[in-house]
Backbone as JSON Lines, residues from 0, in Angstrom:
{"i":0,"aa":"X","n":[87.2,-15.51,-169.77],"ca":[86.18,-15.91,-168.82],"c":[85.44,-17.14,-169.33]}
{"i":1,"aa":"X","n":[85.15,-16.91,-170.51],"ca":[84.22,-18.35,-170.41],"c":[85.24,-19.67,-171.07]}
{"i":2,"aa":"X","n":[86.26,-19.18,-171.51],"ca":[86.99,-20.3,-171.66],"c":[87.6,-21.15,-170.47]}
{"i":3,"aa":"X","n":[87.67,-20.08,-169.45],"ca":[87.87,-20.6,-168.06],"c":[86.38,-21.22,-167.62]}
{"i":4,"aa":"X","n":[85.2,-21.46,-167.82],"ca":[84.22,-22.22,-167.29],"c":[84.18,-22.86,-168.33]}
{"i":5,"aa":"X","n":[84.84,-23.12,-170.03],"ca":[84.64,-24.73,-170.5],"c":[85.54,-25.14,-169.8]}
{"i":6,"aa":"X","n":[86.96,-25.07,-169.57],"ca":[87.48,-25.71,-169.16],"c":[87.49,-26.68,-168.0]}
{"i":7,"aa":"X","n":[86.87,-25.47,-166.99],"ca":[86.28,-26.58,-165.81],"c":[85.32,-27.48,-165.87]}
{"i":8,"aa":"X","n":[84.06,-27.31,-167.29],"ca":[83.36,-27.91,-167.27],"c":[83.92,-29.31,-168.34]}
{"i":9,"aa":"X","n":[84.97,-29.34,-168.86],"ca":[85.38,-30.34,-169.42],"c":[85.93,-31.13,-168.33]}
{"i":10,"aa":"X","n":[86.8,-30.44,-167.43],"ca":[87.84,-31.09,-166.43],"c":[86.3,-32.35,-165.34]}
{"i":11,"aa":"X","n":[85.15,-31.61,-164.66],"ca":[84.5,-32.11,-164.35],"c":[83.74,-33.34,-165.05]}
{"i":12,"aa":"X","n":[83.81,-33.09,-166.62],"ca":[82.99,-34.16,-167.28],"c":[83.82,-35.46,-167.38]}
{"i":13,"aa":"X","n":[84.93,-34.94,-166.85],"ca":[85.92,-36.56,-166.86],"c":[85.83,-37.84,-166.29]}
{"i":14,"aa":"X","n":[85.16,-36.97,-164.96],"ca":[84.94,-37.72,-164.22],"c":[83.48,-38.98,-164.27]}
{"i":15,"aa":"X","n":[84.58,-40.35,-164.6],"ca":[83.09,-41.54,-164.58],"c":[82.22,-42.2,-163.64]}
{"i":16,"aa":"X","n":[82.48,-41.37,-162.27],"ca":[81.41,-41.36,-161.05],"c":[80.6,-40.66,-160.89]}
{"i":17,"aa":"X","n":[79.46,-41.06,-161.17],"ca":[78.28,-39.84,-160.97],"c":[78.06,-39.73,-159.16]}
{"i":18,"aa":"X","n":[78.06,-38.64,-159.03],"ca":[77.45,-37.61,-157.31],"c":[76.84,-38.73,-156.89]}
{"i":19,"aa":"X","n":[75.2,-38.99,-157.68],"ca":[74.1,-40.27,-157.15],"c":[74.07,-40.92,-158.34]}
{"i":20,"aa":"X","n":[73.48,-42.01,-157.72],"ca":[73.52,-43.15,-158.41],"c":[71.84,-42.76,-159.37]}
{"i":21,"aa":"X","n":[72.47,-43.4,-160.96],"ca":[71.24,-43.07,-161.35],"c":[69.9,-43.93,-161.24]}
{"i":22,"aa":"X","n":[70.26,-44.74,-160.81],"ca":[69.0,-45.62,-160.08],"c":[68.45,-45.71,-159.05]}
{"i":23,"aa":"X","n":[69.41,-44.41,-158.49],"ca":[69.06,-44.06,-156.98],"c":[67.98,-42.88,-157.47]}
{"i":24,"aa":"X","n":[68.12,-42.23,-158.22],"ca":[67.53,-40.6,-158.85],"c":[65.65,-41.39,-159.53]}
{"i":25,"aa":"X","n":[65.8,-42.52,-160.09],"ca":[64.99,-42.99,-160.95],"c":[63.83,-43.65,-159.53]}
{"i":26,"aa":"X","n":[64.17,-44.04,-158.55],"ca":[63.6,-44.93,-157.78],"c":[63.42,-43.82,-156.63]}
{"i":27,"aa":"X","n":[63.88,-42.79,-156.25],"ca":[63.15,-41.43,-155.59],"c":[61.94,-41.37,-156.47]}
{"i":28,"aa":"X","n":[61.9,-40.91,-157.48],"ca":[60.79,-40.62,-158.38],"c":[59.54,-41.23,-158.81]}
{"i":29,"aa":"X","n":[60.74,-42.52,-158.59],"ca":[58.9,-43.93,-158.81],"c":[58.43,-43.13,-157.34]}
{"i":30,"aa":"X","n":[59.09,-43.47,-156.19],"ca":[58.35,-43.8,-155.26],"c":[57.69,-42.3,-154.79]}
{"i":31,"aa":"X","n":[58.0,-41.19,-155.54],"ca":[57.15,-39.86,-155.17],"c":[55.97,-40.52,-155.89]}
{"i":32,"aa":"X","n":[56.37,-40.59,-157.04],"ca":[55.17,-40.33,-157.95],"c":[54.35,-41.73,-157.79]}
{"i":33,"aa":"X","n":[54.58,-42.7,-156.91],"ca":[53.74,-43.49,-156.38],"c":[52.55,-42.78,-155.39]}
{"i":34,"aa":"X","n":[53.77,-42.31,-154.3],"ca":[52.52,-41.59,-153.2],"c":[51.74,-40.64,-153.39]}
{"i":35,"aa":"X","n":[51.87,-39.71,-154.85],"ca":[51.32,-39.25,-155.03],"c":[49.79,-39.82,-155.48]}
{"i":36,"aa":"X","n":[50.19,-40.81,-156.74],"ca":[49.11,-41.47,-157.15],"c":[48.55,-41.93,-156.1]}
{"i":37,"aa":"X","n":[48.64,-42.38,-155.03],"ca":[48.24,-42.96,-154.19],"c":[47.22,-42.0,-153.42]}
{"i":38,"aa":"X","n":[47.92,-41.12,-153.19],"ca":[47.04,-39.46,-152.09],"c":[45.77,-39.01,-153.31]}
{"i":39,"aa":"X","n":[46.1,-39.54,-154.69],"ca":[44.78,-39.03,-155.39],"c":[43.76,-39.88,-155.34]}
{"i":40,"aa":"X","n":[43.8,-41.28,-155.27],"ca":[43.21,-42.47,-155.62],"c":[42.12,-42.0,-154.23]}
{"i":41,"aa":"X","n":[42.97,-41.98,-152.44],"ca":[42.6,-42.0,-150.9],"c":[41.56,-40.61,-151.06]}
{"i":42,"aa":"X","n":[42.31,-39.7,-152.1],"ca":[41.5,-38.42,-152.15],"c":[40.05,-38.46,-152.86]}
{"i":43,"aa":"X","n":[39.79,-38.81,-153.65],"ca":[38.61,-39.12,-154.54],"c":[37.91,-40.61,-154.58]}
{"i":44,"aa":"X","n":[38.14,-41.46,-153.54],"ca":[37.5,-42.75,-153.11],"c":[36.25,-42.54,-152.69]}
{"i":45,"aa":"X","n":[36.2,-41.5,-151.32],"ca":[35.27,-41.74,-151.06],"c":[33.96,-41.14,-151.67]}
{"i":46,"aa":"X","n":[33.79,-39.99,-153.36],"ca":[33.36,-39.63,-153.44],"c":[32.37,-39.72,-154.7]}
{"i":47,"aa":"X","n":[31.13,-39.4,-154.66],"ca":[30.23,-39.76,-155.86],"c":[30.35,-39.24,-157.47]}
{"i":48,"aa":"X","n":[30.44,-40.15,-158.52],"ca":[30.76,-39.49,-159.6],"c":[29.15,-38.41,-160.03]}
{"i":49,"aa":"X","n":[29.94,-37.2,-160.71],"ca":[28.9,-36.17,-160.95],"c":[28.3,-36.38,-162.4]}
């Protein structure tokens, strides 16, 4: 059994095309973690420091 899942997991690692592109994976992430920063900045603008 598990020599049958290295094996597939070797047979899969052969492969030199990644699924997504990793600059596709890196540039989802800027741009979450942009809007996020962004929804905190819109969130706490309008309000007085304590």
């Amino acid at each position: 059994m598990l020599s049958t899942v290295i094996t597939l997991a070797a047979e899969t690692a052969e492969h030199g095309e990644p699924a997504i592109h990793p600059y596709a994976v890196g540039g989802i992430a800027l741009a979450l973690l942009l809007v996020l920063l962004l929804a905190v900045i819109s969130f706490g603008g309008g309000r007085e420091h304590s």
